[in-house]
Each structure stands twice: as C-alpha cells, then as structure tokens.
N, C-alpha and C positions, 0 to 999 in steps of 0.2 A: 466580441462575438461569442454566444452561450455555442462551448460544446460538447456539454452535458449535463441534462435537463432531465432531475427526478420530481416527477408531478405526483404528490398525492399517493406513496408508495407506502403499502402494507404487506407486512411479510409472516402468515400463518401456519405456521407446522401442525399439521394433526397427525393423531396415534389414533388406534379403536376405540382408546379409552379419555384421551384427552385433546385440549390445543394449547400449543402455545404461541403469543402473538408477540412476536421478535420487533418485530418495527410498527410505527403506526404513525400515519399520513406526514410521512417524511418529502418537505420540498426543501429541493437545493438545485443554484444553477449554477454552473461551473465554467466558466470563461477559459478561451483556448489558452493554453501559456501558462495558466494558476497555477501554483504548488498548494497543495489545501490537502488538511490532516484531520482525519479522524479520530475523535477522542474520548477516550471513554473509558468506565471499570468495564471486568468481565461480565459479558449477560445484556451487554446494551446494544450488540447488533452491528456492531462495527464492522464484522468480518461478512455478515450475513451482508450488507449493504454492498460491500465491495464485492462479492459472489451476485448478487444483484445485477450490477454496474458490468460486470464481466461477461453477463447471460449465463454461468453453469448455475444459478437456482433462481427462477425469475420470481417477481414479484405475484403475490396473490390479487393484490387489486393495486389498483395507480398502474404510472409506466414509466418507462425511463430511454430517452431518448440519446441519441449520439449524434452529434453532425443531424438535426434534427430529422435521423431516421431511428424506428421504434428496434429496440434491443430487445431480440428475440434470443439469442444462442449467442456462441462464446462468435470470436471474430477477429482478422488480423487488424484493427486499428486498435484492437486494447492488446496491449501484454501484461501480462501475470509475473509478479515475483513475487515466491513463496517466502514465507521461516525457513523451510526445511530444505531449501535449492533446490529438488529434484532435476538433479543432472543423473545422467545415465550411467552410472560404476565401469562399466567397459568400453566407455570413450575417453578417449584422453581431452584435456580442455578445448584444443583445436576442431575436433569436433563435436563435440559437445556444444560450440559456438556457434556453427555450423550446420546443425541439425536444420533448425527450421528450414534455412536456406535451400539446403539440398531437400527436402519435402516440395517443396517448392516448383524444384527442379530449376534454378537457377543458373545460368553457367558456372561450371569450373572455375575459370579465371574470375569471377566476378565474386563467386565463393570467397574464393583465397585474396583477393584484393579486401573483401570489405573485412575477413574474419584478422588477416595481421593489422590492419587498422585499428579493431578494437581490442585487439591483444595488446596492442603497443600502449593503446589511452588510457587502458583498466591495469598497465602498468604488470601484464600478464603475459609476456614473451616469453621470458625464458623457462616459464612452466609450460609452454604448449602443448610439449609431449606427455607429459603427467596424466596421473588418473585420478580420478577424486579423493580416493582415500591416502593420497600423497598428502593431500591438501589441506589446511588449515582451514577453522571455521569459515574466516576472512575472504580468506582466497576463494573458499569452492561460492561464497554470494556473490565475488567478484563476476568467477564465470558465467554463474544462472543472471546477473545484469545483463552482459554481454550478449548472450544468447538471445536476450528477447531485445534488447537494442540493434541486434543484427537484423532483426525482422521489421525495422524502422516504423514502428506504433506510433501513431501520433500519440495516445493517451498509454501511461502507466500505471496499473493498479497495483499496488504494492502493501502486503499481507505481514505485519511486522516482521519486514525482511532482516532487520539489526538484532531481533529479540533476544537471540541465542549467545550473542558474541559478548566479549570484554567491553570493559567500557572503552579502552582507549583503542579498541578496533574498531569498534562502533562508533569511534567519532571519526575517526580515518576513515570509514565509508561515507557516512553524516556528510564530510567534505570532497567528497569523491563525489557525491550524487550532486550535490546541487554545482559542482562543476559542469556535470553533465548535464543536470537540467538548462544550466545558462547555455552551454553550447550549442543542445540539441533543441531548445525551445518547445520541452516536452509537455503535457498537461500530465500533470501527477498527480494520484489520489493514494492517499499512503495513511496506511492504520497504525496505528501507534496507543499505548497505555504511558509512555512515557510524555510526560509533559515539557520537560527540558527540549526532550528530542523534537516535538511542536512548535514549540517555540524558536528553537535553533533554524527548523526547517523549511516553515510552510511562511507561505503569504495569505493563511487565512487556516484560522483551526473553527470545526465543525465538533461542538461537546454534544455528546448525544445521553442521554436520558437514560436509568435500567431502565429495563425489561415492561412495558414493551419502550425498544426505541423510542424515542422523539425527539427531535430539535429543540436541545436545551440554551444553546446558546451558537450563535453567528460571529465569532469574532474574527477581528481582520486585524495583523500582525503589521506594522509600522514600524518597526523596529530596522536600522538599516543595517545591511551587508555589508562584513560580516559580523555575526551576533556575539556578542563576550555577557557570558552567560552570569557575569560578575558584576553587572553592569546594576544600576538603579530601575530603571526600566524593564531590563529583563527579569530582575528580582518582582516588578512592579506587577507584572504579566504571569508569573508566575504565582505569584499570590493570589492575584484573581479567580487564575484556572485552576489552584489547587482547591478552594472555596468547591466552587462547582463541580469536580471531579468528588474530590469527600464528601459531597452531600449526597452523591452515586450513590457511593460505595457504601457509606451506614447502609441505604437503602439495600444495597444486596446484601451485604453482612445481615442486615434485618431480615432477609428474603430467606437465607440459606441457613438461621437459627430457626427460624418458625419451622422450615419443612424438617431441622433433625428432631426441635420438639415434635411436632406433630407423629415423627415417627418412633 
C-alpha cells in the first residue's frame, strides 16, 4: 500500500533578480513500512524534498500525497527529526519528550505512561531530569527521536539526524533506529550524504541528481539484516553508489568553480 506518493514535483525558488529550480519532475512512491534514503552531494534537493514531503515548503508544481490525501501544511502523521535536535534548553529530557503530548492536551497519566516508556527504550531514564546541555551529542538526538516518537507518526522524516555525531555514536544510533523502525513499523524517509549510512540503513536508496533535482537512480537494497559493511556485497553496493554520487559531485564542484570564476 503506497503511502507516499510524489507525482511530478517541481520545486522553484525565485529572488527579483533570479530562480533557482531545486527539483524537477521528481516521481516516487513510498509503500507504508519502507525505510528509503535519500542520496545525494550538496545542491541536489534532498532536504528541500523532505521539507516538501513534510508540508513546511510545498512544491511549486506536481503534488505529493500521503495516505492518498494532498499535503498541503506540516501535520501530525509526519514527524521531523532535525541535525540540530531542537529541544527546548529549559526543559529537562522528560519533558522535553512530553511536549507534544501535553500540546495535545493528553491526560497526565497517559503523558507519563507513554514518556517512561520511551525513556526506558531510548535507553534514557536516568537522564530524565537533565537539561540539554548536560547532554552529549548522542544523547540530546536520543531525546529529539523520542519526542516525535511520542506523538506516534506513522511516517518519519528525518534531516541528517547522525550528521554531527562520531562515527561510533552514529552507528549506536544507526542500530538504535532501525530497532525501532522493526518495532514500530515506521515508514522512514531519512537524508543522508553518507552512503555507508544507506546502505546500512534503508530498504531502498533514492540517488537524486545536482541541481536541479532528479531521479537519478531507484535502487532497492537486498542486502539482509544485519548489514557487515565488510561484506562483498556491501562493498558491491557501495561501489555502484559511489560511481553515481561522484558523478554529482564533479557536477557541483564544476558548478561552484564556474560561478568563483565568473566572479
């Protein structure tokens, strides 16, 4: 069952003086359940696409549906997880995890039932009372998961949430999320510039095109759980997608010499 359908999406920024066209006639259908990655150099729209997908910057022409209804504004079946966590400095993690909840207006007891729940599975109890800047990179993406997993999204949209962190915290999340994802039976759309991390993660990587956007390539990851990034196959898969990622990339390295010459 598709449950999210981008038809024919074009995505055009104009200034007074220019435009630039970020995407162009982007189709993808996303079945409920997928874990599917977006991949790309910088300049190819990956983020704009998930801002798309999310309703905070809609498409200029095409559309993009959800549960085959048209995504007009942001909405609680998608959650957002940033780079940068944006948790709140003067809430300690318990509520911080909590927030949505209580916007909500949810009961009390149903608050604190569901938020030690996720404190206990994100492996985050006995920080509860803590503030963010207690917290370690690791920890404070811990929280900002939590928080939008409190508010039970069926779809995830996720904005290189690992970016910032070490590698060997990034792969302790890496295996934190797709615990989750098996659990929760989430559909996840998650941006990523790392390809290992694609590889490791999704049931299906989406390589997108520089500037503008486009569907460079549809590949579907066969690889079984879990993935040993050591493996012939995952070497196999990697070498493919680095082919198609570095052809990007000249491409914007070529993009971004032209405009210093020009200047």
């Amino acid at each position: 069952m598709t449950q999210i359908s981008i038809q024919h999406v074009d995505k055009v920024f104009k200034t007074a003086h220019s435009e630039v066209v970020a995407l162009r006639d982007i189709n993808i259908e996303i079945p409920q359940g997928q874990f599917v990655c977006l991949l790309g150099p910088s300049g190819c729209g990956k983020s704009t696409l998930l801002n798309a997908v999310a309703g905070f910057s809609l498409p200029s022409s095409g559309s993009i549906l959800v549960d085959s209804k048209t995504v007009s504004e942001p909405g609680p079946d998608r959650g957002m997880v940033f780079q940068e966590y944006a948790l709140f400095p003067w809430m300690t993690v318990a509520e911080n995890v909590a927030f949505g909840l209580s916007i909500k207006k949810v009961p009390k007891a149903e608050i604190s039932q569901k938020v030690d729940s996720l404190l206990d599975k994100l492996k985050l109890g006995e920080f509860r009372n803590r503030y963010p800047k207690d917290l370690s990179g690791g920890m404070r993406q811990r929280v900002a998961i939590a928080r939008v997993l409190a508010l039970d999204s069926p779809i995830l949209l996720m904005d290189e949430p690992f970016g910032a962190l070490d590698a060997l915290t990034r792969r302790t999340l890496q295996e934190e999320l797709l615990r989750i994802w098996a659990e929760w039976k989430k559909t996840i759309l998650f941006v990523t510039h790392s390809i290992d991390e694609s590889i490791f993660l999704a049931d299906r990587i989406i390589v997108l095109s520089y500037r503008p956007g486009t569907l460079k390539k549809d590949v579907v990851v066969e690889l079984p759980r879990p993935r040993d990034a050591s493996s012939e196959s995952f070497s196999a898969l990697r070498r493919e997608l680095s082919l198609l990622v570095m052809e990007e990339q000249q491409r914007h390295d070529h993009a971004e010499l032209s405009g210093l010459t020009a200047d």
